[in-house]
C-alpha positions as CSV (number, residue, x, y, z in Angstrom):
1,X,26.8,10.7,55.1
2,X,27.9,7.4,55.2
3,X,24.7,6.0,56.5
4,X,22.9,7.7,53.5
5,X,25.1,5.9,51.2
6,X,24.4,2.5,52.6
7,X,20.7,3.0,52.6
8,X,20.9,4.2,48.8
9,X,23.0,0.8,47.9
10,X,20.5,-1.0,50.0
11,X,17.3,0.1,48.0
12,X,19.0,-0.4,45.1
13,X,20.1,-4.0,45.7
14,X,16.0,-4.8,47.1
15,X,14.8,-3.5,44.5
16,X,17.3,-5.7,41.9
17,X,16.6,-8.6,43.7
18,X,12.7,-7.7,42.9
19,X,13.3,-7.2,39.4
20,X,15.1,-10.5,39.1
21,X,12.5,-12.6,40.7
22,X,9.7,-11.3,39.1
23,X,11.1,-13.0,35.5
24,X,12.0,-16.0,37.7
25,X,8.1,-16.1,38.8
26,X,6.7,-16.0,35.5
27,X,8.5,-19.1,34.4
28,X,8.5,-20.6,30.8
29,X,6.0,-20.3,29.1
30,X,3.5,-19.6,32.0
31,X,1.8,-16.2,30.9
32,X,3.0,-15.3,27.4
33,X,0.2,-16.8,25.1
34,X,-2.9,-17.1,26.9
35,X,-4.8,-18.2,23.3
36,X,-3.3,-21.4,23.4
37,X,-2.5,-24.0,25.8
38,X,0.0,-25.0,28.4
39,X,3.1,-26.7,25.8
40,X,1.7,-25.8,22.6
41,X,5.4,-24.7,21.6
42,X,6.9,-28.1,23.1
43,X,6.9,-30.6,20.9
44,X,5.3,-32.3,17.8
45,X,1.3,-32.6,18.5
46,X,0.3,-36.4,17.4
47,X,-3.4,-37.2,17.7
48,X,-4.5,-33.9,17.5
49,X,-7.4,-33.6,15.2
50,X,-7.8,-29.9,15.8
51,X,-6.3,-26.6,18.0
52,X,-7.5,-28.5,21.0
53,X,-5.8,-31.5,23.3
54,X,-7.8,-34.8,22.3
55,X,-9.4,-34.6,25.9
56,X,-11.1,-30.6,25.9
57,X,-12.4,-31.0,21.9
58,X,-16.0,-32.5,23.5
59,X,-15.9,-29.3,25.8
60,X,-14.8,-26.9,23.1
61,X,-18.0,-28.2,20.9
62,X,-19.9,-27.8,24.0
63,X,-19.2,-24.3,24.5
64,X,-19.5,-23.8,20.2
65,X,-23.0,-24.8,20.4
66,X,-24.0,-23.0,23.8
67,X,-22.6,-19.6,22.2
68,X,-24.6,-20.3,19.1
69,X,-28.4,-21.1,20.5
70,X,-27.7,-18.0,22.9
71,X,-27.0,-15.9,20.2
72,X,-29.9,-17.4,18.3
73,X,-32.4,-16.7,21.3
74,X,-31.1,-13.4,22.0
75,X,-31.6,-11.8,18.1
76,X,-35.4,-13.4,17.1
77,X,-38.1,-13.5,19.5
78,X,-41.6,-13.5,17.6
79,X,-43.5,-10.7,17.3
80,X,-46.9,-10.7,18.3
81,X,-49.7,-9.4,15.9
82,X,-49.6,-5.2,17.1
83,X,-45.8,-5.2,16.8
84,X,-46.0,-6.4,13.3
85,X,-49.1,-4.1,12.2
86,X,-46.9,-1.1,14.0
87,X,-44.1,-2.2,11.6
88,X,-46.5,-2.3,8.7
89,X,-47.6,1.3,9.6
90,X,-44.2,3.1,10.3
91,X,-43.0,1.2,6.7
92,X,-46.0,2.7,4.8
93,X,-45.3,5.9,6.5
94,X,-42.0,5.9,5.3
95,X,-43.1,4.7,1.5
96,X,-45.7,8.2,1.3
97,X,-42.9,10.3,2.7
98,X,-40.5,8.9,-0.2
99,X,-43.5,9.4,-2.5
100,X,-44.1,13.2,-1.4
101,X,-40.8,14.1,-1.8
102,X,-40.1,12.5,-5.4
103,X,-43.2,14.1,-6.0
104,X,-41.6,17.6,-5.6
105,X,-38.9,17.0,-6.8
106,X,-40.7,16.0,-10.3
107,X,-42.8,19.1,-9.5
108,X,-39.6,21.3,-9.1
109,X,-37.9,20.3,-11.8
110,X,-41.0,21.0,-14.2
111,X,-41.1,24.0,-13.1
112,X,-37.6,24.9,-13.6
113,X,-37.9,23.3,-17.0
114,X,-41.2,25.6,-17.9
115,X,-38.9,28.2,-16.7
116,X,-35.4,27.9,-19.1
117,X,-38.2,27.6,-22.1
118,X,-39.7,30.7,-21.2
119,X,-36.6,32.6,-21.2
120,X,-35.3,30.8,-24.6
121,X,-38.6,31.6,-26.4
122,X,-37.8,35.8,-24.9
123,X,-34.4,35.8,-26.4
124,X,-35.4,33.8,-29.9
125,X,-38.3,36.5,-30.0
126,X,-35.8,39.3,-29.4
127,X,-33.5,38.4,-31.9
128,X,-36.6,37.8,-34.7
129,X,-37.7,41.6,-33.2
130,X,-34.2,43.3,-34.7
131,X,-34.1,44.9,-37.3
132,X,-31.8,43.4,-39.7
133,X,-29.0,45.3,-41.5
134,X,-28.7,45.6,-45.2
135,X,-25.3,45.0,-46.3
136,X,-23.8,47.9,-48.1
137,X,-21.6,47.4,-50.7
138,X,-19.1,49.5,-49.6
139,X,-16.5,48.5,-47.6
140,X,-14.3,50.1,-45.1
């Protein structure tokens, strides 16, 4: 039993002393903000004409204008002559099917148009078909 208990207070202690030196490790400021650089926190920045340390700003532009012509290769590449007359075709496709439909739908609502008339002009000609009652004079 005894042994037990000194195996349990040993793990415990390892695994304390682990805990402790893994905070010790990191250090201060080594780890927390990986945006900006080493001793951004310490200290008053003189010379600094941007976020960057006077001596990486010619590598930061660098990198700027690297990103910027890969992005520009990467989105246009010119098309040659059957790419563009496919383009043309699938966009004139697309303009007749847009035409067709608002054709219909013009067509459609015509019809339904033609169609409320009709039933106005059966009731108006119902009414004009009663008979009309004569007043009498008498009253209830």
């Amino acid at each position: 039993m005894c042994s037990k208990l000194i195996k349990v207070i040993f793990i415990a202690c390892l695994s304390l002393i682990f805990a402790v030196s893994l905070s010790f490790a990191k250090g201060k400021g080594k780890g927390q903000n990986k945006d900006r650089p080493p001793g951004w926190e310490e200290g008053e920045k003189k010379g600094w004409q941007s976020d960057v340390p006077p001596g990486l700003e010619k590598k930061d532009e660098k990198q700027k204008k690297k990103r910027k012509k890969s992005k520009n290769r990467m989105g246009k590449k010119p098309k040659s002559k059957i790419e563009q007359e496919v383009e043309e075709n699938e966009a004139e496709a697309k303009a007749e099917k847009v035409k067709k439909k608002d054709e219909e739908k013009t067509k459609e609502e015509k019809l339904e148009k033609e169609e409320r008339e009709a039933k106005l002009k059966t009731k108006k000609e119902k009414w004009k078909s009663r008979p009309k009652r004569e007043k009498s004079s008498e009253t209830r």
